[in-house]
N, C-alpha and C positions, 0 to 999 in steps of 0.2 A: 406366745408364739416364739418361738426359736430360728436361729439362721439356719440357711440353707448349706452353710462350708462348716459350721462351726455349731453343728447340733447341744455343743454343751451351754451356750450362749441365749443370751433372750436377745428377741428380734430389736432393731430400734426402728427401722421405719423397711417399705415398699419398694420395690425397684419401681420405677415408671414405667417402664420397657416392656418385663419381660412380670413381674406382680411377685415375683419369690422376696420372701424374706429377708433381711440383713443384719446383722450386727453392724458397730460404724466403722468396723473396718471394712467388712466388705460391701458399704456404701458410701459411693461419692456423691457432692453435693453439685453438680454440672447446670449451671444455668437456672439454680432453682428446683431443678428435678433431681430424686434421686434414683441413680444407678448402680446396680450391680457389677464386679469389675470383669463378668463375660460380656454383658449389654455395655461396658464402657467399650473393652477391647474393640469388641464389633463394630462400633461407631467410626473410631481412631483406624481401623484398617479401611472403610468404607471412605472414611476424607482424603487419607492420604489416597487410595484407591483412584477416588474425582479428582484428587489436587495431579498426580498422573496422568489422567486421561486429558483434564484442561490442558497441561505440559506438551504432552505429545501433540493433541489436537493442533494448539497453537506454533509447532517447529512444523509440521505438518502445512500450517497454514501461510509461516513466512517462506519452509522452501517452495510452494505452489508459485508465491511473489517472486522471489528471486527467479526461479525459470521464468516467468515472463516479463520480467525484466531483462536479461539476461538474451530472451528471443526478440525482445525489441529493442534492444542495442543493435543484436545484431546484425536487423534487419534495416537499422539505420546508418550503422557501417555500411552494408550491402549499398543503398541507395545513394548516400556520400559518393560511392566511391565510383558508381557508373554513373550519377548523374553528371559528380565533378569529372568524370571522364570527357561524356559526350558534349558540357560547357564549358572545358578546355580546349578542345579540338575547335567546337566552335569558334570561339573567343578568339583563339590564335589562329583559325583561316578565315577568319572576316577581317579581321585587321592585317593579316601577311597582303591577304590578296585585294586589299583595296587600292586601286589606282592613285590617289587622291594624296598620299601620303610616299614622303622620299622615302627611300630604301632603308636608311640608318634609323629612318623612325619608326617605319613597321618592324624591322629588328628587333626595336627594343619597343615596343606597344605590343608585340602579339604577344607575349609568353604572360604581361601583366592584364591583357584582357581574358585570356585563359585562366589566369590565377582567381581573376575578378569571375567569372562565372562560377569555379569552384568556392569561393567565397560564398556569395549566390547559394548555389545549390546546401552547403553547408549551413547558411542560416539559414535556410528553408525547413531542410529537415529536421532540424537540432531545434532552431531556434523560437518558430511558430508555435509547434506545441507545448513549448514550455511558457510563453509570453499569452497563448489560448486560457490555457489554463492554471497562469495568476490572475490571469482578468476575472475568467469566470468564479474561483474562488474571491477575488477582490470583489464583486460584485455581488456575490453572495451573499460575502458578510457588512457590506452596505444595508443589505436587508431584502427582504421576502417582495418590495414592493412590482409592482407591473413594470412601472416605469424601469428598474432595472433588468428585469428579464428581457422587456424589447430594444433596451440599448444596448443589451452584453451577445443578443442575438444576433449570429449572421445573416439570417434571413429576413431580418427587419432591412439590415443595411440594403442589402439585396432588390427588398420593393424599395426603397429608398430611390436606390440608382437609378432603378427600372423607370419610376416615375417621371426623375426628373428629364 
């Protein structure tokens, strides 16, 4: 048998791939198998081809993350900043307009009961779900048991309260 590039040549072995003949130049030895260097090319354009498509898939799949990331900042700005609005206002007209307190001290209490409600409002939005959800991964990895799911759940607490 003779190669298929090099007719003046005797074959030495099979491609795996594609069954044409080879001399040893034009067969590589790939994992065991031997290939022709069309049936290798082919291969080598086909991975790089997938190692591509993996690439993009996954820029694809971080910027999907970043935009919503990105909408839930900003929709935690948004809330920040009208919540700490309307617990500002508050803060600073319950304590201006309480009778109960001299004048130089609602002066200086209402803008830090105001600040205090933006405070407030700030840890709420920011803070909860990120201290939610250490818990619930910290509980996680505590382990699969029952007993953790009903203690990391709010709605356990919930019949909890209810109960008592």
């Amino acid at each position: 048998m003779k190669c298929f590039v090099h007719p003046d040549r005797d074959a030495a072995g099979l491609c795996s791939q594609c069954g044409k003949a080879g001399c040893p130049e034009c067969l590589r030895d790939v994992g065991g198998a031997m290939l022709c260097t069309n049936c290798l090319r082919l291969q080598q354009q086909a991975a790089v081809a997938a190692a591509a498509d993996a690439a993009q898939t996954a820029a694809s799949e971080r910027q999907t993350q970043i935009t919503r990331a990105k909408s839930r900042l900003s929709m935690n700005w948004l809330l920040t900043g009208l919540g700490g609005a309307f617990g500002f206002l508050f803060g600073f007209s319950s304590v201006l307009y309480d009778k109960d307190l001299s004048t130089p001290l609602r002066v200086l209490l209402a803008p830090l009961a105001g600040l205090f409600f933006v405070y407030w409002v700030f840890a709420l939005v920011w803070g909860v779900p990120a201290a939610w959800n250490w818990w619930r991964v910290t509980m996680s990895k505590l382990g699969e048991s029952m007993g953790c799911i009903l203690f990391a759940n709010p709605f356990t607490w919930l019949v909890l309260v209810y109960r008592s």
